[in-house]
C-alpha positions as CSV (number, residue, x, y, z in Angstrom):
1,X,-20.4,-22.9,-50.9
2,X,-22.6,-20.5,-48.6
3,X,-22.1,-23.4,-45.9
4,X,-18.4,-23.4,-46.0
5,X,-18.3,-19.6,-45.3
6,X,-20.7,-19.6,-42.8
7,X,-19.1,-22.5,-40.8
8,X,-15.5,-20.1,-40.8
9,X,-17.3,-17.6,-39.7
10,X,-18.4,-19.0,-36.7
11,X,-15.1,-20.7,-35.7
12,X,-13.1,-17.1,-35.4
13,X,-15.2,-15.8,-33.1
14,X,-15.2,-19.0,-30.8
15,X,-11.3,-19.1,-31.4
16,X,-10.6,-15.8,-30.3
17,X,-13.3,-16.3,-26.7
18,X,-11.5,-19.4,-26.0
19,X,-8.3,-17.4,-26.1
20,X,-9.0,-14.4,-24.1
21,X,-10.6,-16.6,-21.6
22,X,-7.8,-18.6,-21.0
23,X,-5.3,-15.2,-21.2
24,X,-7.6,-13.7,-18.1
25,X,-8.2,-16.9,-16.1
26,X,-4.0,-17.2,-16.1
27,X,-3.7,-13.3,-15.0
28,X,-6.2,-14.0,-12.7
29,X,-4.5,-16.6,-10.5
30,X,-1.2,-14.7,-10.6
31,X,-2.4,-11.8,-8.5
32,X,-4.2,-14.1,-5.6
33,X,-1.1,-15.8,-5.0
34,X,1.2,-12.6,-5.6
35,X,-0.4,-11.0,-2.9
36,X,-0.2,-13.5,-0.1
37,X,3.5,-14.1,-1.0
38,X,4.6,-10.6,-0.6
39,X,5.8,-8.9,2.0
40,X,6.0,-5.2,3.9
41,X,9.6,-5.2,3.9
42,X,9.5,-6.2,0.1
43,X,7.4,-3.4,-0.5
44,X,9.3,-1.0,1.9
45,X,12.3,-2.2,-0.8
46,X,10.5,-0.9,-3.6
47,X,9.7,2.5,-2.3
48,X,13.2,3.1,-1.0
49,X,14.2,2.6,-4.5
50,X,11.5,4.7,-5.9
51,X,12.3,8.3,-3.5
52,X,14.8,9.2,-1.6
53,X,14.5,8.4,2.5
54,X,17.5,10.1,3.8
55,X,16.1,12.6,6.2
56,X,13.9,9.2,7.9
57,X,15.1,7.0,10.0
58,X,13.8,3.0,10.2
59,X,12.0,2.2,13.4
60,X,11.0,-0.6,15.5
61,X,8.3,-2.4,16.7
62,X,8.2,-0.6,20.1
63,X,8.0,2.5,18.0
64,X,5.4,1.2,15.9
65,X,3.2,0.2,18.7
66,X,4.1,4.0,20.4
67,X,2.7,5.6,17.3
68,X,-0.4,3.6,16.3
69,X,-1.1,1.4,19.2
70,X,-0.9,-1.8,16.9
71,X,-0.3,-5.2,19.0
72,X,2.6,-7.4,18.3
73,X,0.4,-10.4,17.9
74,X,-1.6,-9.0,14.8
75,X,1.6,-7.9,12.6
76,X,3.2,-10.7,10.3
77,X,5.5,-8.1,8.9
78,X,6.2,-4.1,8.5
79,X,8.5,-1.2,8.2
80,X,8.4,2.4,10.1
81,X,10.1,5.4,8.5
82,X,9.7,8.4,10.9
83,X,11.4,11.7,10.6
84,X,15.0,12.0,12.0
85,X,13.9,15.5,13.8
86,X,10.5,15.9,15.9
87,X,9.3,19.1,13.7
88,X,9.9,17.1,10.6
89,X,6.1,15.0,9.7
90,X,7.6,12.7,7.4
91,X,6.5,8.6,8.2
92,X,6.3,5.8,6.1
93,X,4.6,2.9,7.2
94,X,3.6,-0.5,5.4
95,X,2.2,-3.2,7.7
96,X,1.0,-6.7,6.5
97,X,-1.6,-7.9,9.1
98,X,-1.7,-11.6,9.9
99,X,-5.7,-11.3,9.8
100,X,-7.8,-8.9,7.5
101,X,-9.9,-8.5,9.7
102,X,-8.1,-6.3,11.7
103,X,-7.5,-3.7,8.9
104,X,-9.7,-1.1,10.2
105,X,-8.7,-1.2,13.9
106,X,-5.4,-0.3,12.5
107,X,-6.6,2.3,10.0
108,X,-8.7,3.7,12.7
109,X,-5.6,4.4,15.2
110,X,-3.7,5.7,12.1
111,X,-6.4,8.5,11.8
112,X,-6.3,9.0,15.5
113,X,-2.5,9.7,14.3
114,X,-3.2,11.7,11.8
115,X,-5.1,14.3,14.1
116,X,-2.9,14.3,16.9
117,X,-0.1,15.3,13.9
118,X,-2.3,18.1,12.7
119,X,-3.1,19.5,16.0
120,X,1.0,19.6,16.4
121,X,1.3,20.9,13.2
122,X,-1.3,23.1,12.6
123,X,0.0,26.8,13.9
124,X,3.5,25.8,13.9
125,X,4.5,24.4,11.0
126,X,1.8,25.4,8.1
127,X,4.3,23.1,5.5
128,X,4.3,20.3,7.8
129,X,0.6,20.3,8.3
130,X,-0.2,20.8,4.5
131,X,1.4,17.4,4.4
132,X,0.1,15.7,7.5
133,X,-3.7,16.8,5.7
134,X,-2.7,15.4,2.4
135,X,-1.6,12.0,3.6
136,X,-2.1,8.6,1.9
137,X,-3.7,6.1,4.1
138,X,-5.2,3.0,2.4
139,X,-5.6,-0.5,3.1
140,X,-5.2,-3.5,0.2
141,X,-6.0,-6.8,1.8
142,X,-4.2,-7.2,4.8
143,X,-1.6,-4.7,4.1
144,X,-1.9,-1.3,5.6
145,X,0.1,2.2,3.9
146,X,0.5,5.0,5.3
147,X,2.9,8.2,4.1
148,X,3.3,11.2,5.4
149,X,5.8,13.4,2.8
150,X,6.1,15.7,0.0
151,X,7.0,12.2,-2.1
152,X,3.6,10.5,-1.0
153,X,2.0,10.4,-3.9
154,X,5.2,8.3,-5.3
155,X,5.2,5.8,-2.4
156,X,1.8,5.5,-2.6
157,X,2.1,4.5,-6.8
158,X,4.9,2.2,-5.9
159,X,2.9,0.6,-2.6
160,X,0.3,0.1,-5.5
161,X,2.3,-1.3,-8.6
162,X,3.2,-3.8,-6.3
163,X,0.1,-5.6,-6.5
């Protein structure tokens, strides 16, 4: 009888490693693949849905390379949100890279951005500057965020949920 229970007890425990195994490998080859299929203008979707843009206006490629001196030839996709009026800060920007590699380049320029802003900003506009110095600015693969707005902190959830 002692054999019988101790031959159960053994099979749960095996049981239930075989099934959370199988649960995280199949979670685990969902997000690779996720990833690569998305897009910036999907994401760009999202966060319209998720805060208000009214007050920016969608930009351009030429704008795009204006701003952070990104080449044509290293973007597979993006969108650019600026402010309508130049002592408005507000940008949105999420760029998908055709090579990872490139990430920091691109990240790098976006700072240089980012200081040029807050010398702008910085005696005359104290509220613009406050958010020009508490930007999101991160990189996830090859995709590239970048938000400049009292709602950055909700683009920059939504930029992450979709992942």
């Amino acid at each position: 009888m002692k054999k019988q229970w101790s031959g159960k007890r053994s099979f749960y425990p095996v049981m239930l490693a075989l099934l959370v195994i199988g649960v995280l490998s199949g979670c685990a080859g969902k997000d690779d693949k996720t990833s690569e299929q998305l897009s910036a203008t999907e994401i760009g979707k999202s966060i319209e849905q998720a805060v208000i843009l009214k007050d920016m206006k969608k930009q351009d490629l030429d704008k795009l390379h204006k701003l952070y001196k990104i080449d044509a030839e290293s973007i597979d996709d993006f969108i650019l949100y600026t402010s309508t009026s130049n002592v408005k800060a507000d940008e949105l920007a999420v760029i998908k890279l055709k090579d990872e590699s490139e990430a920091e380049i691109v990240k790098k320029n976006m700072e240089r951005r980012i200081e040029a802003q807050k010398m702008k900003f910085r005696d005359y506009r104290p509220d613009e500057y406050f958010l020009v110095d508490n930007h999101a600015l991160k990189t996830k693969g090859r995709f590239i965020f970048f938000a400049v707005s009292k709602d950055a902190e909700s683009m920059e959830r939504t930029f992450d949920s979709a992942f």
